[in-house]
N, C-alpha and C positions, 0 to 999 in steps of 0.2 A: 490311810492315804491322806494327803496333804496338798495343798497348791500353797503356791506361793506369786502374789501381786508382785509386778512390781511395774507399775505405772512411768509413762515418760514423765521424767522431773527434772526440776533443772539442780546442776551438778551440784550444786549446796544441800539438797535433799536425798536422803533416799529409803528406801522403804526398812521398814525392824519386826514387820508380824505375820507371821504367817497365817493364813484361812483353816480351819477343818470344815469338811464339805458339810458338818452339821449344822451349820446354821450361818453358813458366809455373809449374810448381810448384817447378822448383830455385831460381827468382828468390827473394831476400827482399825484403821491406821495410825500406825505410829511412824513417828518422822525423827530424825534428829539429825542435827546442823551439823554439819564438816567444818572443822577447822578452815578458814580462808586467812589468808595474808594477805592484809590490804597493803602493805608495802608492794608487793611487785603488780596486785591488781585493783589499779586504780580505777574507780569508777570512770564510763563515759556518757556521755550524754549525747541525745539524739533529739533534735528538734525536726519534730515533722509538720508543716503546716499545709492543712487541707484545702485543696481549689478552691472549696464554698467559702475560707477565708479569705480567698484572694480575691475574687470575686463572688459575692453572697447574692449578687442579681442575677447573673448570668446561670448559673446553678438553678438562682427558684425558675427561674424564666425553662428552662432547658425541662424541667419536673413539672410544670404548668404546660407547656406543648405536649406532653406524654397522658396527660388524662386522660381518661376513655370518656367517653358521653355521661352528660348529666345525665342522662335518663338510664344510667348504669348502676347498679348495688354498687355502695358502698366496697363492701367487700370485695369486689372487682378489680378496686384501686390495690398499688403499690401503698407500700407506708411514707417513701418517698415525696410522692403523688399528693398521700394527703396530708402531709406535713406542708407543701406548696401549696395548695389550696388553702387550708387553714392562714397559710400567713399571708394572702392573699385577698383573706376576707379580715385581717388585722388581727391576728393573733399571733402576741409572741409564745415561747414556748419559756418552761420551769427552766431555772437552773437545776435544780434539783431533781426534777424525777423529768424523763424525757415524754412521757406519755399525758404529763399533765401539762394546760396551754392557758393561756390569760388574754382576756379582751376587754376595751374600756371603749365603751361608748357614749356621747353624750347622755344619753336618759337609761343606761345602764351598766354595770362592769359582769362579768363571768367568767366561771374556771368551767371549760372541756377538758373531760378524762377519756382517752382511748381505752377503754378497760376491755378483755379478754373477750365480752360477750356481747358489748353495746356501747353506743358513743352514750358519754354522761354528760352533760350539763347543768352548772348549777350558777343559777343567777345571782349575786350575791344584794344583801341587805344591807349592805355596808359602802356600796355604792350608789351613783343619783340616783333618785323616783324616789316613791314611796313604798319600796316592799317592806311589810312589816316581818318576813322570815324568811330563810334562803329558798328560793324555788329550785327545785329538782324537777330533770325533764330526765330522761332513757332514750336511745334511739337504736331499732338495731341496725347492723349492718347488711342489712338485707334492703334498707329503704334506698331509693337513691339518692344522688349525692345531690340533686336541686332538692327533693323533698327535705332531704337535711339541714340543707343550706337556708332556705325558707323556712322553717320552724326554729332555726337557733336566731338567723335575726329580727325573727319574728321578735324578740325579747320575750322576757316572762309574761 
């Protein structure tokens, strides 16, 4: 006996392997491309511009009235929530990875990481004062969000 995957793909894909129920997770997929004709299928193009672009205050403002109470876990908040809050207390966010955030203070700069199991903070040495090495702080998301907020600008 056999099954046979065949997953929603888009029309250029489609499945070449079949499973035996002896060990279906080591099987891989194979895929292989369909002939397309870009003569009659022309690419198109879709530009989709998001509210927060058209207005990027109105949006944080709108996730800033939705906060629950300082005196609330962390965890309590939307990710929305604390995305607003974070740029609120002046942190812009990565290009690059969305979960990492940057702040520049007079008498210090830091990177906040949202990480799976605790907010991170790390003060860097490479901005003003005098740290001689990056400080690393943890926070989990059990604290609330004033204790938070009060311990990161606390600075290093």
């Amino acid at each position: 006996m056999s099954f046979t995957i065949s997953p929603l793909l888009p029309s250029a894909l489609t499945p070449r392997h079949t499973l035996k129920p002896s060990c279906p997770l080591l099987q891989p997929y194979h895929y292989h491309h369909l002939p397309i004709s870009h003569k009659h299928n022309k690419p198109k193009s879709l530009i989709i511009i998001p509210r927060a672009a058209a207005a990027p205050g109105a949006v944080n403002d709108e996730w800033l009235s939705k906060l629950p109470e300082k005196k609330k876990p962390l965890y309590s908040h939307s990710l929305p929530c604390i995305e607003a809050w974070l740029k609120s207390l002046g942190f812009y966010q990565s290009g690059h990875d969305r979960a990492v955030w940057f702040v520049e203070r007079s008498d210090w700069h830091a990177q906040l990481s949202l990480d799976v199991t605790d907010l991170h903070i790390r003060y860097l040495k490479t901005g003003p004062g005098n740290l001689e090495k990056d400080v690393d702080r943890r926070f989990s998301y059990a604290l609330s969000r004033e204790d938070i907020e009060n311990a990161i600008l606390g600075g290093p």
